[in-house]
LUMKE-106607 format. One record per residue (C-alpha): residue in three letters; residue number from 1; x, y, z; chain. Coordinates in Angstrom, 2 decimals. Layout:
! residues N
+-----+-----+---------+---------+---------+-------+
: res :   n :    east :   north :      up : chain :
+-----+-----+---------+---------+---------+-------+
: ala : NUM :       X :       Y :       Z :     A :
...
+-----+-----+---------+---------+---------+-------+
! end
This chain:
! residues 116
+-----+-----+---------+---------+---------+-------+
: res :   n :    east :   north :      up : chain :
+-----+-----+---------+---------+---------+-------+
: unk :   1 :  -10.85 :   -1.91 :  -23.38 :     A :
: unk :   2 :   -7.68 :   -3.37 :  -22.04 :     A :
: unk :   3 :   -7.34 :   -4.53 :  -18.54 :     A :
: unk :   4 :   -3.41 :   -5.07 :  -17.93 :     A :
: unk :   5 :   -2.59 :   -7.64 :  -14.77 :     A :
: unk :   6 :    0.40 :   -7.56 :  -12.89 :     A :
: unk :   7 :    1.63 :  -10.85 :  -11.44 :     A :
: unk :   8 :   -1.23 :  -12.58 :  -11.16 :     A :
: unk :   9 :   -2.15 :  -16.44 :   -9.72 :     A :
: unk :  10 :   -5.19 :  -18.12 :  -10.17 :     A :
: unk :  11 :   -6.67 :  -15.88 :   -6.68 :     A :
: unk :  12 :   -5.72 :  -12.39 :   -7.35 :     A :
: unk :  13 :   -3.18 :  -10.29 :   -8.93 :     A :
: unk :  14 :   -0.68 :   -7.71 :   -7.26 :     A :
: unk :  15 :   -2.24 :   -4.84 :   -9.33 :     A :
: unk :  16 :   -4.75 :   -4.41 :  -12.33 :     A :
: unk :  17 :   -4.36 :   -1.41 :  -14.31 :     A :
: unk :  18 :   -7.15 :   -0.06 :  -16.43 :     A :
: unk :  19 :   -7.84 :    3.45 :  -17.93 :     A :
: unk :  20 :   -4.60 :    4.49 :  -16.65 :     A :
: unk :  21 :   -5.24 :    3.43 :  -13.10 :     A :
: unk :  22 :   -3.73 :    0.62 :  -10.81 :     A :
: unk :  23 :   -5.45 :   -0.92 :   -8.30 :     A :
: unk :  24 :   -2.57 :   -2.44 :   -6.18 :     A :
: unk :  25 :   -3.85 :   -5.18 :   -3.27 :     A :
: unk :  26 :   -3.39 :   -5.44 :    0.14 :     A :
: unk :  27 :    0.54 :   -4.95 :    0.81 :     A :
: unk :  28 :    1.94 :   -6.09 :    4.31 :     A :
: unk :  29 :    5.95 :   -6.14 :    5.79 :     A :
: unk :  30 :    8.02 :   -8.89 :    4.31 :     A :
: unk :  31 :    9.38 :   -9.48 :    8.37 :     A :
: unk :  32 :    6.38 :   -9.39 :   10.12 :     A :
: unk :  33 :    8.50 :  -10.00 :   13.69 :     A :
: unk :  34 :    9.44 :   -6.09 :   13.80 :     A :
: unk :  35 :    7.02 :   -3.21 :   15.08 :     A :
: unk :  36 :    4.69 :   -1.29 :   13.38 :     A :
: unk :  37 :    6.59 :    1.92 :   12.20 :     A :
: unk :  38 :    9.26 :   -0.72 :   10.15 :     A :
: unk :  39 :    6.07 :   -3.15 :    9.22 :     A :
: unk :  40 :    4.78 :    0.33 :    7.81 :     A :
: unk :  41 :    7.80 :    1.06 :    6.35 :     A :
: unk :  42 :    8.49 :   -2.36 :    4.69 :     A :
: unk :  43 :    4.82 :   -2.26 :    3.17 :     A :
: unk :  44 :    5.66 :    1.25 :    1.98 :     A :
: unk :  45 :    8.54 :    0.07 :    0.11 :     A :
: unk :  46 :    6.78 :   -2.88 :   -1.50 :     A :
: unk :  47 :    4.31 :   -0.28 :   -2.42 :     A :
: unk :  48 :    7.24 :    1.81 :   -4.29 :     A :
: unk :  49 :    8.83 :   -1.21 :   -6.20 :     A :
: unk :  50 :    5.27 :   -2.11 :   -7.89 :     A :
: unk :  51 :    4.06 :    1.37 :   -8.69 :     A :
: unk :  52 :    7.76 :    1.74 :  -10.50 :     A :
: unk :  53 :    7.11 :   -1.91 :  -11.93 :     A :
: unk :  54 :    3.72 :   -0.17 :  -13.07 :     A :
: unk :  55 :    5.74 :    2.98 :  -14.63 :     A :
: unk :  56 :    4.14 :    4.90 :  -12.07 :     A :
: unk :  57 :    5.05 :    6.51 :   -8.07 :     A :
: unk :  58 :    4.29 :    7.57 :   -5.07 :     A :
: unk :  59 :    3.91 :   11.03 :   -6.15 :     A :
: unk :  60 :    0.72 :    9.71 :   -8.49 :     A :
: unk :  61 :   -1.18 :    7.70 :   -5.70 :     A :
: unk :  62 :   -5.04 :    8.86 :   -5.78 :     A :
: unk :  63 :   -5.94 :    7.20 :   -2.89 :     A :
: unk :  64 :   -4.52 :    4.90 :   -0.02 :     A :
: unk :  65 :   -6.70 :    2.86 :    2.84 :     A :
: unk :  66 :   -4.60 :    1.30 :    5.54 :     A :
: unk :  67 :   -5.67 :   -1.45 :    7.59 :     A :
: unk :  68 :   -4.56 :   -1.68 :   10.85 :     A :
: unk :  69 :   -4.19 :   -4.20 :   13.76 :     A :
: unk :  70 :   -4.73 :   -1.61 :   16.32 :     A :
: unk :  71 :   -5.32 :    1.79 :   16.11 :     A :
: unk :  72 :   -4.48 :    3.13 :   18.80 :     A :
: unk :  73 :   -1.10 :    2.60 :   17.67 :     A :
: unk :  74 :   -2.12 :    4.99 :   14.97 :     A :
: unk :  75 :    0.84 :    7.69 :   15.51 :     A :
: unk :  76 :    3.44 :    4.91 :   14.47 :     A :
: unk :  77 :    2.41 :    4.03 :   11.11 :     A :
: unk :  78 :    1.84 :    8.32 :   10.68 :     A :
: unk :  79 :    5.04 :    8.80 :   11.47 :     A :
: unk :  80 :    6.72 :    6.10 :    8.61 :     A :
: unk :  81 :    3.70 :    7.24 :    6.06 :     A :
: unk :  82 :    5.27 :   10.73 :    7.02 :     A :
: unk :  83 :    8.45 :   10.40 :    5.96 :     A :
: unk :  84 :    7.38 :    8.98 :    3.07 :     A :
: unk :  85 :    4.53 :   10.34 :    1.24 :     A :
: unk :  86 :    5.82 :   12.68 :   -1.47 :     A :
: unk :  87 :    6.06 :   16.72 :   -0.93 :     A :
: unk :  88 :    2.88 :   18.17 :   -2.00 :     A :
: unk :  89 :    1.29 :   14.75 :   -3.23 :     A :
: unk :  90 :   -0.56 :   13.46 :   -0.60 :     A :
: unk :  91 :   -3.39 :   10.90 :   -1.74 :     A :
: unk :  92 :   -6.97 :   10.34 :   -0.10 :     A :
: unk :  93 :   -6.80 :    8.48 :    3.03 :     A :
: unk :  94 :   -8.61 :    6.11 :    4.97 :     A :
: unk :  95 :   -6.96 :    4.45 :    7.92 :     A :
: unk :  96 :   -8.84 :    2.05 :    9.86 :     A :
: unk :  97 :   -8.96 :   -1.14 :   12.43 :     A :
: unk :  98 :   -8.90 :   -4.75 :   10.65 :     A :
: unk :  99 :   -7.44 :   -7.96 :   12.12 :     A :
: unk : 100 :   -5.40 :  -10.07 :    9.28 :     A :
: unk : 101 :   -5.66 :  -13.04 :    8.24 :     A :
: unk : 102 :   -1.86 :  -13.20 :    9.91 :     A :
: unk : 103 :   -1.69 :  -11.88 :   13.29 :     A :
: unk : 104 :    1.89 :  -10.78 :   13.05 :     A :
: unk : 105 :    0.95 :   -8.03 :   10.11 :     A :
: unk : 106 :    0.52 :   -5.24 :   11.83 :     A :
: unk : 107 :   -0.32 :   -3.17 :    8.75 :     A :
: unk : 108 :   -1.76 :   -4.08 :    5.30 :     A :
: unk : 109 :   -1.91 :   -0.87 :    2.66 :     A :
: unk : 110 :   -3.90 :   -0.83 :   -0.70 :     A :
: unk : 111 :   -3.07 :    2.20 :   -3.21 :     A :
: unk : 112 :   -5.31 :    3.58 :   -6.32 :     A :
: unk : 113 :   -2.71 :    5.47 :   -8.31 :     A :
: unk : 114 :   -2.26 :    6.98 :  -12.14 :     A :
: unk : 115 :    0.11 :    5.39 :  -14.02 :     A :
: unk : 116 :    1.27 :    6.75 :  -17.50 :     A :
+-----+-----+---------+---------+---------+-------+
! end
Protein backbone atom coordinates (compact mmCIF):
# COMPACT_ATOMS: atom_id res chain seq x y z
CA UNK A 1 0.00 0.00 0.00
CA UNK A 2 1.58 3.25 -0.96
CA UNK A 3 0.47 6.50 0.44
CA UNK A 4 2.17 9.32 -1.85
CA UNK A 5 2.44 13.01 0.04
CA UNK A 6 2.56 16.10 -1.66
CA UNK A 7 4.51 18.92 -0.01
CA UNK A 8 4.31 18.08 3.23
CA UNK A 9 5.71 19.87 6.78
CA UNK A 10 5.83 18.35 9.94
CA UNK A 11 1.60 19.52 10.39
CA UNK A 12 0.01 18.46 7.25
CA UNK A 13 0.58 18.00 3.67
CA UNK A 14 -1.09 19.88 0.62
CA UNK A 15 -2.52 16.53 -0.68
CA UNK A 16 -2.14 12.68 0.08
CA UNK A 17 -2.88 10.45 -2.67
CA UNK A 18 -3.76 6.85 -2.10
CA UNK A 19 -5.59 4.22 -4.30
CA UNK A 20 -5.66 6.69 -6.96
CA UNK A 21 -7.29 9.39 -4.92
CA UNK A 22 -6.05 12.86 -3.58
CA UNK A 23 -7.20 14.32 -0.71
CA UNK A 24 -6.16 18.03 -1.23
CA UNK A 25 -6.53 20.41 2.21
CA UNK A 26 -8.16 23.37 2.90
CA UNK A 27 -7.20 25.92 -0.05
CA UNK A 28 -7.87 29.75 0.58
CA UNK A 29 -6.98 33.15 -1.87
CA UNK A 30 -3.33 34.01 -1.90
CA UNK A 31 -4.72 38.08 -1.47
CA UNK A 32 -7.10 37.73 1.04
CA UNK A 33 -7.86 41.85 0.83
CA UNK A 34 -10.21 41.25 -2.38
CA UNK A 35 -13.98 40.00 -2.23
CA UNK A 36 -15.30 36.79 -2.25
CA UNK A 37 -16.00 35.95 -6.02
CA UNK A 38 -11.84 36.68 -6.69
CA UNK A 39 -10.99 34.93 -3.06
CA UNK A 40 -13.11 32.06 -4.78
CA UNK A 41 -11.46 32.38 -7.78
CA UNK A 42 -7.84 32.55 -6.43
CA UNK A 43 -8.59 29.29 -4.26
CA UNK A 44 -9.95 27.76 -7.47
CA UNK A 45 -6.80 28.29 -9.21
CA UNK A 46 -4.59 26.98 -6.42
CA UNK A 47 -6.90 24.09 -6.60
CA UNK A 48 -5.98 23.64 -10.53
CA UNK A 49 -2.11 23.98 -10.16
CA UNK A 50 -2.03 20.98 -7.45
CA UNK A 51 -4.47 18.61 -9.08
CA UNK A 52 -2.07 19.16 -12.41
CA UNK A 53 0.99 18.83 -9.91
CA UNK A 54 -0.99 15.52 -8.92
CA UNK A 55 -1.38 14.47 -12.82
CA UNK A 56 -4.87 14.96 -12.30
CA UNK A 57 -7.94 18.04 -13.00
CA UNK A 58 -10.75 19.61 -12.41
CA UNK A 59 -12.66 17.50 -14.68
CA UNK A 60 -11.75 14.33 -12.14
CA UNK A 61 -12.82 16.04 -8.76
CA UNK A 62 -15.22 13.47 -6.81
CA UNK A 63 -16.16 15.70 -4.35
CA UNK A 64 -15.65 19.42 -3.13
CA UNK A 65 -16.86 21.04 0.48
CA UNK A 66 -16.48 24.77 0.68
CA UNK A 67 -16.24 26.61 3.77
CA UNK A 68 -17.52 29.81 3.94
CA UNK A 69 -17.33 33.04 6.06
CA UNK A 70 -20.84 33.91 5.39
CA UNK A 71 -23.31 32.37 3.52
CA UNK A 72 -25.44 34.50 2.71
CA UNK A 73 -22.97 35.67 0.37
CA UNK A 74 -23.48 32.28 -1.15
CA UNK A 75 -24.38 33.51 -4.89
CA UNK A 76 -20.73 35.02 -5.17
CA UNK A 77 -18.60 32.12 -4.71
CA UNK A 78 -21.55 30.15 -7.22
CA UNK A 79 -20.96 32.40 -9.62
CA UNK A 80 -16.71 31.97 -9.75
CA UNK A 81 -17.30 27.96 -8.99
CA UNK A 82 -19.58 28.49 -12.16
CA UNK A 83 -17.37 29.55 -14.47
CA UNK A 84 -15.16 27.17 -13.50
CA UNK A 85 -16.25 23.75 -12.82
CA UNK A 86 -15.72 21.66 -15.96
CA UNK A 87 -18.70 20.96 -18.65
CA UNK A 88 -20.44 17.91 -17.60
CA UNK A 89 -18.05 17.14 -14.53
CA UNK A 90 -19.50 18.53 -11.72
CA UNK A 91 -18.29 16.87 -8.30
CA UNK A 92 -20.40 16.31 -4.98
CA UNK A 93 -20.88 19.39 -3.10
CA UNK A 94 -21.16 20.61 0.23
CA UNK A 95 -21.04 24.32 0.89
CA UNK A 96 -21.34 25.51 4.29
CA UNK A 97 -20.70 28.42 7.11
CA UNK A 98 -17.15 28.19 8.99
CA UNK A 99 -15.18 31.13 10.43
CA UNK A 100 -11.19 30.73 9.66
CA UNK A 101 -8.65 30.70 11.53
CA UNK A 102 -7.89 34.15 9.35
CA UNK A 103 -10.70 36.45 9.22
CA UNK A 104 -9.78 37.91 5.89
CA UNK A 105 -10.35 34.28 4.01
CA UNK A 106 -13.46 34.50 2.92
CA UNK A 107 -13.45 31.02 1.38
CA UNK A 108 -11.42 27.84 2.14
CA UNK A 109 -12.14 24.73 -0.53
CA UNK A 110 -11.05 21.02 0.03
CA UNK A 111 -11.31 18.60 -3.19
CA UNK A 112 -11.39 14.54 -3.27
CA UNK A 113 -10.40 13.86 -6.86
CA UNK A 114 -9.01 10.69 -9.13
CA UNK A 115 -5.80 11.05 -10.25
CA UNK A 116 -4.20 8.60 -12.84
Amino acid sequence: MEIKRYKTSHRWSVATVHNGVAYITGQTAKDTSSNLYEQTKQTLEKIDEILADLGSDKSKILMATIYLQDVTKFQEMNKAWDEWVAEGAAPARACIEGAANNPAELVEIIVTAAVD
